[in-house]
C-alpha positions in Angstrom: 104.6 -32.9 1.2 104.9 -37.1 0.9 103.1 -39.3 -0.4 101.8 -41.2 2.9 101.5 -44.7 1.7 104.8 -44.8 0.1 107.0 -41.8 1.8 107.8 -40.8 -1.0 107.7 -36.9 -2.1 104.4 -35.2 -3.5 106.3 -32.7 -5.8 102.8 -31.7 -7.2 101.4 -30.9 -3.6 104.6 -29.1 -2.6 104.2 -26.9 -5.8 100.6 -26.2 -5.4 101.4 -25.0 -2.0 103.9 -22.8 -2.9 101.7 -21.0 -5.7 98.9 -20.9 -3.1 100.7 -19.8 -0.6 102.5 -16.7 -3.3 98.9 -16.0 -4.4 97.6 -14.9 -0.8 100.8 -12.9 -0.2 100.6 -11.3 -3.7 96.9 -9.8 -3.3 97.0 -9.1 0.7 100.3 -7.3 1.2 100.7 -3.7 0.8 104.1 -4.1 0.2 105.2 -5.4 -3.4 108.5 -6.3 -2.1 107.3 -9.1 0.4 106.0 -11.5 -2.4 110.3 -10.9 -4.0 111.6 -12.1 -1.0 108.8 -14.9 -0.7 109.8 -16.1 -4.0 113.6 -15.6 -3.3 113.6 -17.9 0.0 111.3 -20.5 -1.5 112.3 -20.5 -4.9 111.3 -22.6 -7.9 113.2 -21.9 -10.9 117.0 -20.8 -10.9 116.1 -16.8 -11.7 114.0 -16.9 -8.7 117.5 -18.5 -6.6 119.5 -15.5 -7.8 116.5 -12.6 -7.5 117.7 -9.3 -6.1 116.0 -9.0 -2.9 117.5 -5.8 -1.4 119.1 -2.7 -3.1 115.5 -2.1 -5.7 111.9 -0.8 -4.7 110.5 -2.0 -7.7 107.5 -4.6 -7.5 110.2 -7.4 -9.2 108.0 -10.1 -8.9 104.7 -8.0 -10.6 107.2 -7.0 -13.1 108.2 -10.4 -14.1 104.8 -11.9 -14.1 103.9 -8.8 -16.6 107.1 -9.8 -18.5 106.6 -13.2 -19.4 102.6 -13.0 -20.1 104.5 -10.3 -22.8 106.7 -13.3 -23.9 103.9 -15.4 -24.1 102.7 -13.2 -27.1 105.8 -13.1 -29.0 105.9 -10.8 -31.8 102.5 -10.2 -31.8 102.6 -8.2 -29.2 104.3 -5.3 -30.9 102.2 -5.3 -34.2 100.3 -2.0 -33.1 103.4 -0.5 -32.5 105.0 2.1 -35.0 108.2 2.2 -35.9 110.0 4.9 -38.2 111.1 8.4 -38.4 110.0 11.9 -37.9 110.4 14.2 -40.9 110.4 17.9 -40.8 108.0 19.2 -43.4 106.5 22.9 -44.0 104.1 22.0 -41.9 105.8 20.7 -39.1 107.2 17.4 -38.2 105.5 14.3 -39.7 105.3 10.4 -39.0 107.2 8.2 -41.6 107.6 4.7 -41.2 110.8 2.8 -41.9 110.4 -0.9 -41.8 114.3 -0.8 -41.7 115.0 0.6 -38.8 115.1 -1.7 -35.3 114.2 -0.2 -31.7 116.4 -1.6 -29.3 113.7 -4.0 -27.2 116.2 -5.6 -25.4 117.9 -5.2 -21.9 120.9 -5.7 -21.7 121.9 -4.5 -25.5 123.6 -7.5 -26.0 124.6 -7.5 -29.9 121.7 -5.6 -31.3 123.0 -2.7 -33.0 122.9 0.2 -30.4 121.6 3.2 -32.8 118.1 2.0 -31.6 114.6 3.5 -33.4 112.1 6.1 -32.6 109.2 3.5 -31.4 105.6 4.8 -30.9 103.1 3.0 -28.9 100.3 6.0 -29.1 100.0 8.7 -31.7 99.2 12.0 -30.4 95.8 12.6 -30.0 94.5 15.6 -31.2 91.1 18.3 -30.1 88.4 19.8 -31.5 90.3 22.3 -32.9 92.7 19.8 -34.6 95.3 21.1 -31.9 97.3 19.0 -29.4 96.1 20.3 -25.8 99.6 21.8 -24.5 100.6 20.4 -21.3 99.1 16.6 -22.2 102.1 15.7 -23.2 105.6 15.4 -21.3 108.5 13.7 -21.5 112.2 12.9 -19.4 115.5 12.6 -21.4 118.2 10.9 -19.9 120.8 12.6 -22.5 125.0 12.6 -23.5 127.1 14.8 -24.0 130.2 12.5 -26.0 129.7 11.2 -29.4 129.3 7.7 -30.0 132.2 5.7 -27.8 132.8 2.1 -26.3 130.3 2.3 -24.3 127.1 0.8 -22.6 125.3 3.6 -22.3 122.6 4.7 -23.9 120.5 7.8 -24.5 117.1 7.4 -24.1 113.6 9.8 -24.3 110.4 9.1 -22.9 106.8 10.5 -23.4 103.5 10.4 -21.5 100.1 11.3 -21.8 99.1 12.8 -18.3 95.3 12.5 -19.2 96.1 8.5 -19.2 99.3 7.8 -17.6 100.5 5.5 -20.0 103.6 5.8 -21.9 103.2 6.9 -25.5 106.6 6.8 -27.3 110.2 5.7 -26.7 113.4 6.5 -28.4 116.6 4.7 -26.7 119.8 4.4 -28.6 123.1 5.6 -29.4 123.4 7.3 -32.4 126.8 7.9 -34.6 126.8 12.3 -32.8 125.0 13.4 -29.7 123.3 15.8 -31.7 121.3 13.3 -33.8 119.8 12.6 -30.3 119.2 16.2 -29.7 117.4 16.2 -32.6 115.4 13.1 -32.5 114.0 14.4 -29.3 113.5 17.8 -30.5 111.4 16.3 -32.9 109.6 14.1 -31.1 108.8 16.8 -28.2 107.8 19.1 -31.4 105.5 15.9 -32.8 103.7 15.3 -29.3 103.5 19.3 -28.9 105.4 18.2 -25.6 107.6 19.4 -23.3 110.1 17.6 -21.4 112.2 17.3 -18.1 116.0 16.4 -18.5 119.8 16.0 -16.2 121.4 19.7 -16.8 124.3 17.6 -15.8 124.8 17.3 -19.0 124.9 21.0 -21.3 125.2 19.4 -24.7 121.2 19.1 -25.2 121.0 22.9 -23.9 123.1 24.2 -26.0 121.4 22.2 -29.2 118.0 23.5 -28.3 119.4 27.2 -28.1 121.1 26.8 -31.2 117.5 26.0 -32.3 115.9 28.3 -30.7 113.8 26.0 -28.9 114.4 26.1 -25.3 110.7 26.4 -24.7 110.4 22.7 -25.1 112.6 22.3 -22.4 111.0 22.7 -18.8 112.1 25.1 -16.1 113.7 23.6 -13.1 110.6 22.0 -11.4 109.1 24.0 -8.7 108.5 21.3 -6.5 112.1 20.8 -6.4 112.8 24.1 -4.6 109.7 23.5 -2.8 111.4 19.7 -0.9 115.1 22.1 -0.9 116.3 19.8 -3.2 117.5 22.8 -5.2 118.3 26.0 -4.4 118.8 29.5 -4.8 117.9 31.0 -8.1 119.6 29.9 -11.3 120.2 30.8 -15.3 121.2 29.3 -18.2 121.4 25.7 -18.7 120.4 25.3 -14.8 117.6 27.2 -14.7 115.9 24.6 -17.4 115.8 20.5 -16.4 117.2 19.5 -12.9 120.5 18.3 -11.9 120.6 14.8 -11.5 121.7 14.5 -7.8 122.0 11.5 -5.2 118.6 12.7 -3.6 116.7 13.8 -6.9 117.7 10.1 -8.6 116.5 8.4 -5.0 113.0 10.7 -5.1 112.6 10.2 -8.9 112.8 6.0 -8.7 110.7 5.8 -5.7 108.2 7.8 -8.1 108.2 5.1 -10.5 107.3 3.0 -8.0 104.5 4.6 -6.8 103.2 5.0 -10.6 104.0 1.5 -11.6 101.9 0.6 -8.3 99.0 3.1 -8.9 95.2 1.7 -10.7 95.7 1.8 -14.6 93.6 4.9 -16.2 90.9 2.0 -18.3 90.2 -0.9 -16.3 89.5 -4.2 -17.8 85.5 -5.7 -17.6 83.7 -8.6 -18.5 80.7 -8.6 -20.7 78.5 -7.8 -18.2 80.6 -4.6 -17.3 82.1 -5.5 -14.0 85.8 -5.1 -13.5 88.5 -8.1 -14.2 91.1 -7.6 -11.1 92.7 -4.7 -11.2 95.5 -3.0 -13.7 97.9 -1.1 -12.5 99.8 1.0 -14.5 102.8 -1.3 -15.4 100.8 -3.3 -16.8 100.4 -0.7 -19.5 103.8 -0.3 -20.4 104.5 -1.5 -23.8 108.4 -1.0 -23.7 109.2 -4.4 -22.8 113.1 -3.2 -22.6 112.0 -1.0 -19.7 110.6 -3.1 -18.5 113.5 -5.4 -18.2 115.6 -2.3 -16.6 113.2 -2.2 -13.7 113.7 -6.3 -12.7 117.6 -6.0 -13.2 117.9 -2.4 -11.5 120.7 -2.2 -8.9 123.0 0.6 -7.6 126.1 -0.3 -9.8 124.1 -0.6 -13.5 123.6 1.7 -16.1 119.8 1.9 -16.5 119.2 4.2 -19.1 115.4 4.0 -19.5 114.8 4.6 -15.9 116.9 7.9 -15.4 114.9 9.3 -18.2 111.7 8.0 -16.4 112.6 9.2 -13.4 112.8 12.6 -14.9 109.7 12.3 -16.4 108.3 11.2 -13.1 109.3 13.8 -11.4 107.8 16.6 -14.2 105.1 14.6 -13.8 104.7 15.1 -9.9 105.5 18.7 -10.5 102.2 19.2 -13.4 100.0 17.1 -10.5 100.8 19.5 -7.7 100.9 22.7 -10.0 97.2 21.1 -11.6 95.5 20.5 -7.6 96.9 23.8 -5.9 95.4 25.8 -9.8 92.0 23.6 -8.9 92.1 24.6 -5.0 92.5 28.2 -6.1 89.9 28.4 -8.5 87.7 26.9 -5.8 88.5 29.4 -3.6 88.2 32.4 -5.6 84.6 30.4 -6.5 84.0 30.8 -3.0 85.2 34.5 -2.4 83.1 35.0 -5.2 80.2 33.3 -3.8 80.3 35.2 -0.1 81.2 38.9 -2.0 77.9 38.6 -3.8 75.7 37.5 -0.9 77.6 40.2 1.4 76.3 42.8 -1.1 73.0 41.5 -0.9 72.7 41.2 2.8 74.5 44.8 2.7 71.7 45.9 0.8 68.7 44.3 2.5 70.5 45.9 5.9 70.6 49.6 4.4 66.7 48.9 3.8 65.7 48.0 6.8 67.7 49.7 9.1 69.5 46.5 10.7 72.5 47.8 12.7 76.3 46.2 11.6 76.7 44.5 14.9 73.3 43.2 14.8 73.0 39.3 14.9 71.0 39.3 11.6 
């Protein structure tokens, strides 16, 4: 792109081209990774130079346009959020905010202190009845089993409402003991009336909850997991609750992810006129900004805390889908048997009456 009358480069036209060109690859490719290596090979700013372009299925380029219209916003972009403690009352576990306290919205840590903040984006919604519906709610824990140490790592929780698909509440941190973790999500799963998927790599959490006598807010091995062979044989004690956080299980959970972060949002945005505005997927939904910031810099060698606990989650969350369609396809069926029973007897009936022989073609 020159300027023809003086040679001299068009940087303007060159850049519209560019943004043109990323525009038709962004919204005609099935593939989220072919507009990341389009932006790696003709790059425009220095991130884009250095963008990891094999080693991740996650849509990076999506993900960072999400992440900076989120920058754009500020601060103002977490005001709906809550941020506080759960309190355990006579009647249960209660909400208190603590304007102290600081969730850890960053990726990597950096110096923020690590002890991270219980953060709520949704509050549980409740029925009729003034009960939370069991089975709305999950959640995936990627847990420790050491007490605070020199370490990166973090623990981290995550809850979602299946009847939206968004992401309702966070908790990632490390606090002073393991077991104020344990407890934090034992809380939280307790608050949310939740139940939630975790890596029975690691026993500390199992033995918390028993101590407790809470297990029941801790899933059973998935079935779908014995269903791909990913596990099995028949287990007990801590293995017979969570899922062992294998090679294969991690691989299947992530590509999970993608396939949520890809997937149409639950509420759609529309005009005035009530036509639709694009389309929203479900990252853009996703009001942890931090994990969001796990997904762009994900690579084999990191410690990405927020996504091993969303992979666990994802993969609960595959399990409640298939156990929800083959419950729906049953009840159809017994709909059905029901259906053909009745008219049998009736066709029984008006044969017995009439004298119409078994075999006849009646």
């Amino acid at each position: 792109c020159y300027d023809p009358t003086n040679g001299e480069p068009d940087v303007i036209k060159a850049l519209v081209e560019v943004l043109v060109e990323r525009h038709l690859i962004k919204y005609n490719s099935a593939d989220p990774q072919v507009i990341t290596q389009r932006m790696a090979e003709k790059c425009i700013t220095p991130s884009e130079a250095v963008m990891r372009t094999t080693g991740t299925i996650f849509p990076v380029a999506n993900l960072k346009d999400y992440r900076d219209s989120i920058r754009i916003q500020g601060q103002r972009y977490f005001d709906t959020h809550y941020v506080g403690d759960l309190i355990l009352t006579q009647n249960g576990v209660e909400w208190k905010p603590n304007a102290d306290l600081c969730p850890i919205r960053k990726f990597p840590v950096g110096t923020e202190k690590p002890e991270g903040a219980i953060e709520i984006f949704e509050m549980p919604k409740y029925n009729a009845d003034g009960k939370i519906d069991p089975m709305r709610y999950i959640a995936g824990i990627d847990p420790v089993d050491d007490d605070q140490a020199g370490t990166t790592s973090l623990t981290s929780i995550l809850i979602l409402d299946l009847y939206t698909d968004r992401i309702v509440a966070e908790f990632t941190g490390r606090p002073k003991f393991a077991n104020d973790f344990y407890e934090i999500c034992r809380r939280m799963l307790i608050f949310y009336n939740a139940k939630a998927n975790y890596e029975n790599n690691r026993k500390g959490i199992f033995t918390y909850f028993d101590q407790k006598r809470c297990l029941n807010l801790l899933c059973e091995t998935p079935q779908i997991l014995r269903d791909m062979d990913y596990v099995k044989g028949s287990s007990y004690g801590n293995k017979s609750l969570g899922c062992n956080a294998t090679a294969p299980i991690n691989t299947w959970g992530r590509r999970l992810q993608r396939d949520w972060l890809m997937s149409p949002a639950y509420v759609q945005d529309v005009d005035e006129n009530g036509d639709q505005i694009g389309q929203k997927l479900n990252m853009h939904c996703i009001r942890s900004i931090a994990y969001v910031e796990e997904l762009i810099g994900w690579n084999q060698d990191g410690n990405f805390d927020r996504v091993s606990a969303m992979g666990m989650l994802m993969i609960y969350r595959e399990d409640r889908l298939k156990y929800i369609q083959q419950r729906d396809n049953k009840q159809t069926e017994d709909d059905y048997d029901e259906y053909i029973d009745k008219n049998f007897q009736n066709a029984y009936q008006w044969q017995n009456s009439y004298g119409v022989s078994a075999s006849s073609d009646w």
